[in-house]
N, CA, C and O of each residue as an XYZ file, in Angstrom:
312
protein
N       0.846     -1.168      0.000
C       0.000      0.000      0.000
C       0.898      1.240      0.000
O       1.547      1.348      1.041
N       1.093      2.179     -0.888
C       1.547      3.258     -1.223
C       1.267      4.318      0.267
O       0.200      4.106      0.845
N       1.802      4.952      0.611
C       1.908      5.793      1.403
C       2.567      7.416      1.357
O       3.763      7.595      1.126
N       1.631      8.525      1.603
C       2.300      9.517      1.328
C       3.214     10.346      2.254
O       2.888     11.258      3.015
N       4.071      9.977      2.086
C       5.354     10.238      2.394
C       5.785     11.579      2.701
O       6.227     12.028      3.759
N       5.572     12.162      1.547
C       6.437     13.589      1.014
C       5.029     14.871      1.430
O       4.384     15.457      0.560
N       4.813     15.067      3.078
C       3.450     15.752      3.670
C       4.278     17.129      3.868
O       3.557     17.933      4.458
N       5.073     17.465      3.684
C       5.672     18.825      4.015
C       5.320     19.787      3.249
O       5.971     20.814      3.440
N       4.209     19.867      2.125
C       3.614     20.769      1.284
C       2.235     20.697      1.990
O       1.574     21.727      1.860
N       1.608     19.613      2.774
C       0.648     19.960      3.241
C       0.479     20.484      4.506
O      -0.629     20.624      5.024
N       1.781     20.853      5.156
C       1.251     21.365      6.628
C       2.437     22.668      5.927
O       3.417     22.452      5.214
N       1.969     23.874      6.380
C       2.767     24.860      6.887
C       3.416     24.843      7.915
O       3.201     23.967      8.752
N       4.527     25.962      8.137
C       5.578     25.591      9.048
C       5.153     26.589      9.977
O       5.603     26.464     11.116
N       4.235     27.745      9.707
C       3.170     28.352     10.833
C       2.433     27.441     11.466
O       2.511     27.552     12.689
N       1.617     26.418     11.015
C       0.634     25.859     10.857
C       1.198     24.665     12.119
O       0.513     24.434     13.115
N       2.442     24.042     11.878
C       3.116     23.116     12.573
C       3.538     23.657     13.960
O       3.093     23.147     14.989
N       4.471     24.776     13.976
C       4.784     25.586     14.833
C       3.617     25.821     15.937
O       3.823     25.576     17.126
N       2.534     26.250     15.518
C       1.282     26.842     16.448
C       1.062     25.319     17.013
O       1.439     25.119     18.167
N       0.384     24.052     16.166
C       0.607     23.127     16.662
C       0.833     22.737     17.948
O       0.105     22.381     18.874
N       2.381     22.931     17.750
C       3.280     22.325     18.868
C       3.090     23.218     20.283
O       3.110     22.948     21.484
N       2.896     24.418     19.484
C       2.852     25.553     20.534
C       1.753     24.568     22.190
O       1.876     24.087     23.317
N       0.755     24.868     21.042
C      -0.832     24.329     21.704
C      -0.307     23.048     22.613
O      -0.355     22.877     23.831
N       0.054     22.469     21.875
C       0.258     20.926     22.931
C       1.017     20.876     24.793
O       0.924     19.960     25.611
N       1.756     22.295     24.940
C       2.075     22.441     26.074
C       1.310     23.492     27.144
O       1.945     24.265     27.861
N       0.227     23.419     27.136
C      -0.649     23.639     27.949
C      -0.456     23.962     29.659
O      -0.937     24.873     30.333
N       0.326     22.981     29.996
C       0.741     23.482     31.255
C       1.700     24.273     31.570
O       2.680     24.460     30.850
N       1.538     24.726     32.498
C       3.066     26.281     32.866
C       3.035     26.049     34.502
O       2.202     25.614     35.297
N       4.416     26.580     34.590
C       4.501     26.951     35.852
C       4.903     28.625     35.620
O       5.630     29.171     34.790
N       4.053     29.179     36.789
C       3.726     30.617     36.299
C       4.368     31.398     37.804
O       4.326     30.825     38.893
N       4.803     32.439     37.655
C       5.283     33.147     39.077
C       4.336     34.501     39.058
O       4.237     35.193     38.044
N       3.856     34.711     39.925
C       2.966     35.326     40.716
C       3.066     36.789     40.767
O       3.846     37.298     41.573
N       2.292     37.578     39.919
C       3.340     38.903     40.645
C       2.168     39.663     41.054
O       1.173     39.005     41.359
N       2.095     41.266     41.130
C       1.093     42.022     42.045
C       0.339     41.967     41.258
O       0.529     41.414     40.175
N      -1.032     42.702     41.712
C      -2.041     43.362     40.418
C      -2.152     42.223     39.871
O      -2.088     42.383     38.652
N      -2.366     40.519     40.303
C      -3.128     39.512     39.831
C      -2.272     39.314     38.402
O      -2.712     38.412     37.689
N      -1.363     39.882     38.004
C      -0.283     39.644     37.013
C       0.377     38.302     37.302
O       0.585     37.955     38.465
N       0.698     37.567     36.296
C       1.661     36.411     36.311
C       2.731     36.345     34.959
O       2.281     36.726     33.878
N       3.897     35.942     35.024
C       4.575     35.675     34.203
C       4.777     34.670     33.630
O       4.050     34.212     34.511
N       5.186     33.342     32.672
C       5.182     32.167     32.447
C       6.495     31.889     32.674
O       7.325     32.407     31.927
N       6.890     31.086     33.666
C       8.448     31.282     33.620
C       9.118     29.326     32.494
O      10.183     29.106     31.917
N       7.906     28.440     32.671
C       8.301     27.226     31.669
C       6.892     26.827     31.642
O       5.944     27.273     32.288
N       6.977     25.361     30.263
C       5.620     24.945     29.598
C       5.900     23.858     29.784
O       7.095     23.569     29.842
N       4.952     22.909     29.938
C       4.971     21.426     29.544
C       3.912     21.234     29.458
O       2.936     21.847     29.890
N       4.066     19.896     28.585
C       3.231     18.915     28.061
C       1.759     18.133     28.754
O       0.606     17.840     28.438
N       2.724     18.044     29.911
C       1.747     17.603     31.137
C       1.829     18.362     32.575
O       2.669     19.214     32.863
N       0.908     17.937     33.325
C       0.735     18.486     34.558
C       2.055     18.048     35.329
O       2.883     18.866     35.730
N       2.190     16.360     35.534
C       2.863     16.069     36.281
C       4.659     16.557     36.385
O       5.337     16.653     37.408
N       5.122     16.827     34.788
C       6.281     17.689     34.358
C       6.181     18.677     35.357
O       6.976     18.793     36.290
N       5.279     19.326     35.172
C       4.883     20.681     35.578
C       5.165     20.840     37.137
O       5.865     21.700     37.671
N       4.570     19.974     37.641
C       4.618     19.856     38.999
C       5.964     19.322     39.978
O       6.092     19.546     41.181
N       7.107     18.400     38.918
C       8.248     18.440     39.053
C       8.874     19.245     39.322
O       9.480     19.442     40.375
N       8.796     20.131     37.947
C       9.779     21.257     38.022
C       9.672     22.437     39.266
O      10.555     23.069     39.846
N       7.995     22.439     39.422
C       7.913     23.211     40.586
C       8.333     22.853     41.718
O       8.715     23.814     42.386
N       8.429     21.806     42.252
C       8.906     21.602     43.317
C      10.360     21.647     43.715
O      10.889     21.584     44.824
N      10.914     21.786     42.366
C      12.743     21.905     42.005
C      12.782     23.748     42.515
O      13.324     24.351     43.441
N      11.997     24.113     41.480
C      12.103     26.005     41.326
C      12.023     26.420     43.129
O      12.730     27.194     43.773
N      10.972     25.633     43.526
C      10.292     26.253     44.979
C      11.830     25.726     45.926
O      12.181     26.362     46.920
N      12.496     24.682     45.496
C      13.375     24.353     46.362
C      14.786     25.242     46.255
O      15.398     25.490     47.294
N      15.287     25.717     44.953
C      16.038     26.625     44.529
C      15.586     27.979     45.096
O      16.483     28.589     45.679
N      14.258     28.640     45.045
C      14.135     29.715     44.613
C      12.811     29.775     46.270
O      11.685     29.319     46.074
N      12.997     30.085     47.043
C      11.489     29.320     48.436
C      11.225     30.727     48.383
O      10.016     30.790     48.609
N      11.607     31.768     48.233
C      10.773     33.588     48.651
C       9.803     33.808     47.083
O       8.956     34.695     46.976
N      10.124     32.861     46.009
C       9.048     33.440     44.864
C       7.889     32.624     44.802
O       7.712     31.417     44.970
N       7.027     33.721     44.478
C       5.174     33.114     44.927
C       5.035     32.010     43.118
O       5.277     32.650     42.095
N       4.797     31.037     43.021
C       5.188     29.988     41.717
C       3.710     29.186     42.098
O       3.424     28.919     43.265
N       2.802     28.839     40.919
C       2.284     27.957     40.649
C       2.129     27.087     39.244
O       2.568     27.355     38.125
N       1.442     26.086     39.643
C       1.175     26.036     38.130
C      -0.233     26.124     37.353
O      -1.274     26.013     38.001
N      -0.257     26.312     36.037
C      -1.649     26.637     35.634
C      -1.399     26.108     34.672
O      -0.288     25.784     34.253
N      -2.780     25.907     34.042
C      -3.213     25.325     32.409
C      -4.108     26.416     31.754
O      -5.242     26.831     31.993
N      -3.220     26.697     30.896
C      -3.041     28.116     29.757
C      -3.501     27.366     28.652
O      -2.811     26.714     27.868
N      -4.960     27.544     28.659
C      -5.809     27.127     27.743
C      -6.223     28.221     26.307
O      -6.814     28.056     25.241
N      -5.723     29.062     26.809
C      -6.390     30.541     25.863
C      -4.487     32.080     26.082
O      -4.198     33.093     26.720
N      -3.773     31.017     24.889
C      -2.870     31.579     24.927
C      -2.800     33.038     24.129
O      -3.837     33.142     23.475
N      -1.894     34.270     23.940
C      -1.673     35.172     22.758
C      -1.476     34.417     21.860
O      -2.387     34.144     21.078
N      -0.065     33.812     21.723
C       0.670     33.333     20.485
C      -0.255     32.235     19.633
O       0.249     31.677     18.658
N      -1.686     31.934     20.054
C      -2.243     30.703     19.307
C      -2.320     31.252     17.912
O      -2.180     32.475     17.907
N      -2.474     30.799     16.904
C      -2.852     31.265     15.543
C      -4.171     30.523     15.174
O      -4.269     29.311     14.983
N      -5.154     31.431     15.107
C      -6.492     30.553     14.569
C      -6.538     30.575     12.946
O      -7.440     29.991     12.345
């Protein structure tokens, strides 16, 4: 059975990019005033997510850090 192979004319490299973007959903985010947050990393999954935080919080114990799922990003491309 023939298979198409050669798909790099059918996806754009915007198109791929945003993609990938989307798939990391989780963040660990640091806290700042005025209900502001920054994204300081992304992953894939929660449990990543929750790793790393417990690394950052152990490095870093005076910054306010959670994590969230950034469902409704800027950078998405519709």
């Amino acid at each position: 059975m023939p298979q198409n192979r050669d798909y790099s004319d059918s996806v754009s490299p915007t198109g791929a990019i945003a993609y990938k973007k989307r798939l990391s959903s989780w963040a660990v985010a640091r806290l700042l005033p005025d209900t502001q947050h920054e994204i300081i990393a992304r992953f894939r999954n929660q449990s990543d997510a929750e790793g790393h935080l417990r690394l950052l919080r152990q490095l870093t114990p005076d910054v306010s850090l959670m994590v969230v799922f950034d469902c409704q990003r800027n950078e998405a491309v519709v």
